[in-house]
C-alpha positions in Angstrom: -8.0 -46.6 6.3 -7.7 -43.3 6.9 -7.9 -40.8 3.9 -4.9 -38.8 3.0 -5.0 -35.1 3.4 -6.0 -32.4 1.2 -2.8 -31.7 -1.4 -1.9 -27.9 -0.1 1.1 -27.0 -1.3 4.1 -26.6 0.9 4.5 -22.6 0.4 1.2 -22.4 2.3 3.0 -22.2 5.2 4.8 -19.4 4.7 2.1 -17.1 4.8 -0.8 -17.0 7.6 -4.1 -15.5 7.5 -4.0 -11.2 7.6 -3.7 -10.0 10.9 -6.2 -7.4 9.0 -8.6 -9.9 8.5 -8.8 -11.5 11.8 -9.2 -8.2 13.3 -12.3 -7.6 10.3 -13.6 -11.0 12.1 -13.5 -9.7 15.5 -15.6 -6.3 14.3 -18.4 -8.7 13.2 -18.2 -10.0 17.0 -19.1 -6.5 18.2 -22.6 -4.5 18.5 -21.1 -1.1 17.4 -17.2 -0.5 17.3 -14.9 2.5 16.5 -13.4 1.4 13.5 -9.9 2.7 12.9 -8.4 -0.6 11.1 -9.1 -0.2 7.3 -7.2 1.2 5.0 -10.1 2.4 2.6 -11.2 5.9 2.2 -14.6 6.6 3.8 -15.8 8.9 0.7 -17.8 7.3 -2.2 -16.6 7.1 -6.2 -16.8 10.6 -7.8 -20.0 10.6 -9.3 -18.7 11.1 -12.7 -16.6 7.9 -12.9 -19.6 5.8 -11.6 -21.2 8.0 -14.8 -18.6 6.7 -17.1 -19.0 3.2 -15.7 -22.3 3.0 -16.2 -22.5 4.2 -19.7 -19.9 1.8 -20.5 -22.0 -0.9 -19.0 -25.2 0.0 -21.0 -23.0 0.4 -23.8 -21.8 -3.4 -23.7 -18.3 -2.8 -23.0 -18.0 -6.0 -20.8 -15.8 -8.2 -22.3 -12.4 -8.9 -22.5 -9.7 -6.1 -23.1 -7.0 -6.9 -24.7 -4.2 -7.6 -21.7 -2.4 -4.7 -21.2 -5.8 -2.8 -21.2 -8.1 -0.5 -23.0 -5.7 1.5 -25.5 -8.0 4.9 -24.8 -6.9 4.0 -20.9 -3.5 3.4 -21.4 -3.4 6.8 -23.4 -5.1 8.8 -20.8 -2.4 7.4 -18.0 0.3 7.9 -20.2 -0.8 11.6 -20.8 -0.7 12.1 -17.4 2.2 10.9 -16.4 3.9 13.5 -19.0 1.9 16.2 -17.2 3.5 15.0 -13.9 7.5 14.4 -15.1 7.3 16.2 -18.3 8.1 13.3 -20.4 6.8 9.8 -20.8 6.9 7.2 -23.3 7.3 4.1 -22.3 4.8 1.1 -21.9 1.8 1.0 -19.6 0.2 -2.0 -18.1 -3.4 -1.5 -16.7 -4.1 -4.2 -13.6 -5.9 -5.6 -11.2 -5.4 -3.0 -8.5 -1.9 -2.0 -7.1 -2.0 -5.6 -5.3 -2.2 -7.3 -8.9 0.7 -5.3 -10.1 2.9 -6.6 -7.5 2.3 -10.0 -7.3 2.7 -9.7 -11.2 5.9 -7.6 -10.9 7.5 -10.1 -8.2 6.3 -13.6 -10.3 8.2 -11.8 -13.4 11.3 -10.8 -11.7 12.1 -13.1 -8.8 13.7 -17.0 -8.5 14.0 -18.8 -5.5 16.9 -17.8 -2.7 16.7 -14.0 -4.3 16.7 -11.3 -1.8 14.3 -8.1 -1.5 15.4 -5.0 0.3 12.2 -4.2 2.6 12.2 -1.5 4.9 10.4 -2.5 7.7 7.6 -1.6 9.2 6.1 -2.4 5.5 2.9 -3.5 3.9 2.1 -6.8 4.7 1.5 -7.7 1.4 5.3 -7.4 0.0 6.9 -10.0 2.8 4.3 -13.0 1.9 4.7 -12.1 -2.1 8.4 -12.8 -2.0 8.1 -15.7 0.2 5.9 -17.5 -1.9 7.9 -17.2 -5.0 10.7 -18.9 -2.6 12.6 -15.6 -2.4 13.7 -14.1 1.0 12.8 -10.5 2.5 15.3 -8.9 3.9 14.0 -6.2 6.4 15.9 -3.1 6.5 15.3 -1.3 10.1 13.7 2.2 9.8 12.8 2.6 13.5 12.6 4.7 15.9 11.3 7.5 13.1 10.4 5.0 10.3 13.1 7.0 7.7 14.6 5.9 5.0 18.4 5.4 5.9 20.7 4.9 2.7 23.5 3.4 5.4 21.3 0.6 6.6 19.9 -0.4 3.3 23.9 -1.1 1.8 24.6 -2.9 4.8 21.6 -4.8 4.3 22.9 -5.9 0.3 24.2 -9.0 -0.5 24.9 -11.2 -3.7 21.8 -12.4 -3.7 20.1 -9.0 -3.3 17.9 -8.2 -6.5 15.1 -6.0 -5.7 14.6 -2.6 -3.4 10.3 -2.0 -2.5 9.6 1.4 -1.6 6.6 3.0 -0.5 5.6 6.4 0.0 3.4 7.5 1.3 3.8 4.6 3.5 1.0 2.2 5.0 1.6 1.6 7.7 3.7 4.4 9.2 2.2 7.4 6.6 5.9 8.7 6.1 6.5 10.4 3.2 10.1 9.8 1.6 12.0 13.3 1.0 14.2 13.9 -2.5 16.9 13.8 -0.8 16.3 10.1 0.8 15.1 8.7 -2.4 18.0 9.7 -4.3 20.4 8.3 -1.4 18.4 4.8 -1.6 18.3 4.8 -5.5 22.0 5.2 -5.4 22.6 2.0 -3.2 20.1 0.3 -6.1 22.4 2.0 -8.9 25.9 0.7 -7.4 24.3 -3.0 -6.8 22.3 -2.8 -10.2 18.9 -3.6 -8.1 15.5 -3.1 -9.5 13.6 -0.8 -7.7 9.5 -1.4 -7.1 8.1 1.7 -5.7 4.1 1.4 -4.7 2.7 5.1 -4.7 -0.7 4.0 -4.1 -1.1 6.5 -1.4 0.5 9.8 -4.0 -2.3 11.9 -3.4 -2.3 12.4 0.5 0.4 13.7 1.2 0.0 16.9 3.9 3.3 19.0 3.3 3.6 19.4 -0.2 3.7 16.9 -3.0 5.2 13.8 -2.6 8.4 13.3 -4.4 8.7 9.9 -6.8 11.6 7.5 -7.6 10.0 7.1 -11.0 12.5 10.2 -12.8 15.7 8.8 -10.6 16.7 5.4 -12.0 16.0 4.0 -15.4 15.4 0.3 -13.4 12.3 1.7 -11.1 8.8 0.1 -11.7 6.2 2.2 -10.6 2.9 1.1 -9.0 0.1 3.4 -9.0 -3.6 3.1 -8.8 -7.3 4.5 -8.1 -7.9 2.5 -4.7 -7.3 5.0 -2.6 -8.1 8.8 -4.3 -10.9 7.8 -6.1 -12.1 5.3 -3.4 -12.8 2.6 -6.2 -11.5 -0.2 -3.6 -13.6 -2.8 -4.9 -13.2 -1.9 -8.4 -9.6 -3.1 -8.8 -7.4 -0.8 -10.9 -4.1 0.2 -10.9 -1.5 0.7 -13.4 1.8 -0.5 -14.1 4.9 1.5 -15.6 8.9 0.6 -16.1 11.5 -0.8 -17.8 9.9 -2.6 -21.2 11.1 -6.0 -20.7 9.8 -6.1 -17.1 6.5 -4.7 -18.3 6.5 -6.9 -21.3 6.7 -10.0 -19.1 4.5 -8.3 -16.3 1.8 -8.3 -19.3 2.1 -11.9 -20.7 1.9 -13.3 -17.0 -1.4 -11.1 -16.8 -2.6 -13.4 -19.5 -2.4 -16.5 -17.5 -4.0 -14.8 -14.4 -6.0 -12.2 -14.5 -6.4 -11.8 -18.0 -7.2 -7.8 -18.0 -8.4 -5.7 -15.6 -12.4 -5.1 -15.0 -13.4 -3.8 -18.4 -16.4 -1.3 -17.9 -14.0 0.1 -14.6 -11.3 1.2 -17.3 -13.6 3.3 -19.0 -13.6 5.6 -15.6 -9.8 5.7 -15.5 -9.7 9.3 -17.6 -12.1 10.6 -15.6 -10.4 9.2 -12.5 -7.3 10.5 -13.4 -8.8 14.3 -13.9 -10.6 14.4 -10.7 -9.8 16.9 -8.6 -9.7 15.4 -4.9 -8.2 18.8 -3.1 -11.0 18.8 -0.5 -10.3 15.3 0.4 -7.5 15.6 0.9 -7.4 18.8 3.0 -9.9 16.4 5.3 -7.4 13.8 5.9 -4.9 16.8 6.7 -7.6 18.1 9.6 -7.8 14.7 10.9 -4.7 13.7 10.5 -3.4 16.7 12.6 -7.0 15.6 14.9 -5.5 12.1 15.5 -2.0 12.9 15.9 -2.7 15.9 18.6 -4.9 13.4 20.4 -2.4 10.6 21.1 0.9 12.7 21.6 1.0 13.3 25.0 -0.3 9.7 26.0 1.6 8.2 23.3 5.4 7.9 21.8 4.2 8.5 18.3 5.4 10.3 14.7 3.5 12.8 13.4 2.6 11.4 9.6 3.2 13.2 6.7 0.8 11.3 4.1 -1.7 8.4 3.7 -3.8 7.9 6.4 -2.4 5.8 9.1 -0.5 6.6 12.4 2.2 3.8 14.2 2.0 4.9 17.5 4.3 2.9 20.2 2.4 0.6 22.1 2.2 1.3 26.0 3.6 -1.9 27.6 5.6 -2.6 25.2 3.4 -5.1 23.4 1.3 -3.9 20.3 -0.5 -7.3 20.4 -1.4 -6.9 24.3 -2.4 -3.5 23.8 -4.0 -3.7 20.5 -6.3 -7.0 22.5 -7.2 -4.6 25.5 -8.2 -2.0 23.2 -10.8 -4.7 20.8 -12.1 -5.5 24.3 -12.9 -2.5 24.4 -14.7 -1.9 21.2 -11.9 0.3 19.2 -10.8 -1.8 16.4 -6.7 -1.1 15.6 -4.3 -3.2 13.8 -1.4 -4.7 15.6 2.3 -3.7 14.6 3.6 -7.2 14.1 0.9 -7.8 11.2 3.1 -4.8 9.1 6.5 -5.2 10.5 9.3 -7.7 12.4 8.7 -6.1 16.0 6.2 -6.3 18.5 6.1 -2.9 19.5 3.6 -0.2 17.6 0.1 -1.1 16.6 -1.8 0.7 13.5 -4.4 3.1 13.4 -6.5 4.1 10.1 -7.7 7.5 10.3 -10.0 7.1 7.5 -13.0 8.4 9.8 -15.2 10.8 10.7 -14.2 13.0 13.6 -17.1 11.7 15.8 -15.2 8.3 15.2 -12.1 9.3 16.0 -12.7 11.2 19.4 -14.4 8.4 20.3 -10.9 6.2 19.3 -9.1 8.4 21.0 -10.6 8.8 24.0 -10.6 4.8 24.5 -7.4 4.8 23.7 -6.1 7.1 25.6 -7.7 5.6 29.0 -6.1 2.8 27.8 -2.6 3.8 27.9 -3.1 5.6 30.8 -3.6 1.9 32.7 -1.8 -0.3 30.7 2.0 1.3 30.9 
């Protein structure tokens, strides 16, 4: 008799593997690629949050927090936030990175057969959240220039529309949303009564000025931040949580049946984290940015990006898949467009390199597209 399966459950299948991930397995296939696929800054931690880490190690603050995180932490975001908008006072959730925050934020806020604005291309992370919690994404076209269009997103509202997910900076298309096209999409969420979720993970690189926020427009806008990305603490898993107190307030007792708290002795670095100053980084992702973006243009149709530190070229051919398989062949490791969005067409580079790694991506690509049109 043959033995019955393993019980998965049936919203298994509406996710597959990372297209980021199976590109990550086909690096380890290869002696010594140009790596321009992951989204993770190629600086270390500031020396004086691994400090504050440390001492708070040695110091034997390792155990629990209480849920919503260190009260001295939640203090030191919440001064800063006042520094930024000049008033804040409402609650703060500490998580488990900006990807914690989400998956908390959509488990507290969605039922089944809800809709989610997305405007697509998008993170991969937000269309697999809401179609686990039996909810549907709605992708709202951005392309050919990847702005936010206040038009398409009303057309795109339904009765079962519930949630708008912004992000800017954007990954993967490192657009920066102007005042102006926030306050047009926050008026689409206004008239339809929509919560807004805006991941700002990617705040600090932005190249032509600072990047505006939806947090000040709409009195229904959660705000995702965290310290992935400026302070290069990938792997230590904070983020931050701020919004309407109810949301928050559920966000935080669904933390206690997951996650419990974010890493403790990693909290202790969030003050710090939040004072550092990262101007010289970020002036280095402006040089390459400008590097990678002069390099593909005449070869490539592509947007020059604004902030974070990825760039969606089109794909010669047509197909970002095919082109993004030619150019793994040969040994430049890019993302391809269908893992972030619902066409087929762009494929994702990371510019979080050195220079000497991204001539050599550039050059490799470039041959590329010069045979494969």
């Amino acid at each position: 008799m043959a033995e019955p399966p393993l019980p998965l459950a049936d919203r298994m299948q509406c996710i597959d593997a990372s297209g980021i991930r199976k590109v990550f397995d086909l690096a380890a296939q290869l002696a010594d690629p140009v790596n321009l696929s992951i989204g993770q800054p190629d600086f270390d931690v500031p020396e004086a949050c691994k400090r504050q880490a440390i001492d708070a190690i040695l110091a034997g603050r390792n155990k629990y927090t209480v849920t919503q995180g260190d009260a001295a932490t939640r203090e030191a975001i919440a001064e800063s936030l006042r520094k930024e908008f000049g008033a804040f006072d409402g609650p703060v959730l500490v998580t488990s990175g900006v990807s914690g925050g989400l998956l908390l934020a959509f488990l507290a806020t969605l039922n089944p057969g809800d809709e989610v604005l997305v405007p697509d291309p998008y993170f991969v992370m937000y269309k697999h959240l809401v179609r686990l919690l039996g909810a549907r994404p709605v992708f709202v076209d951005t392309y050919p220039d990847f702005r936010l269009r206040a038009d398409r997103l009303e057309a795109a509202v339904t009765e079962r529309t519930r949630m708008l997910v912004l992000n800017s900076p954007a990954n993967p298309t490192g657009v920066v949303y102007t005042a102006e096209e926030l306050n047009a999409a926050i008026d689409v969420a206004r008239r339809h009564g929509l919560l807004v979720v805006s991941d700002e993970i990617y705040t600090a690189f932005s190249y032509e000025g600072p990047a505006a926020s939806a947090w000040p427009m709409y009195d229904r806008v959660l705000l995702l931040r965290g310290f992935s990305k400026t302070c290069a603490m990938t792997g230590w898993r904070l983020g931050y949580c701020v919004g309407p107190e109810p949301i928050v307030s559920a966000m935080t007792t669904l933390q206690q049946y997951t996650f419990v708290c974010a890493p403790s002795p990693f909290q202790a670095a969030i003050g710090v984290g939040l004072g550092t100053d990262v101007a010289d980084h970020i002036e280095t992702f402006r040089r390459r940015r400008d590097l990678i973006y002069e390099g593909l243009k005449e070869r490539f149709t592509v947007e020059k990006p604004s902030g974070a530190f990825y760039i969606f070229p089109e794909a010669p051919g047509g197909s970002g898949t095919a082109f993004v398989r030619k150019a793994i062949e040969a040994g430049v490791l890019v993302i391809p467009g269908n893992v972030f969005s619902e066409r087929d067409t762009h494929f994702r580079i990371a510019y979080a390199a050195d220079t000497g790694t991204i001539e050599r991506g550039l050059e490799v690509l470039n041959r590329l597209a010069a045979t494969h049109a």
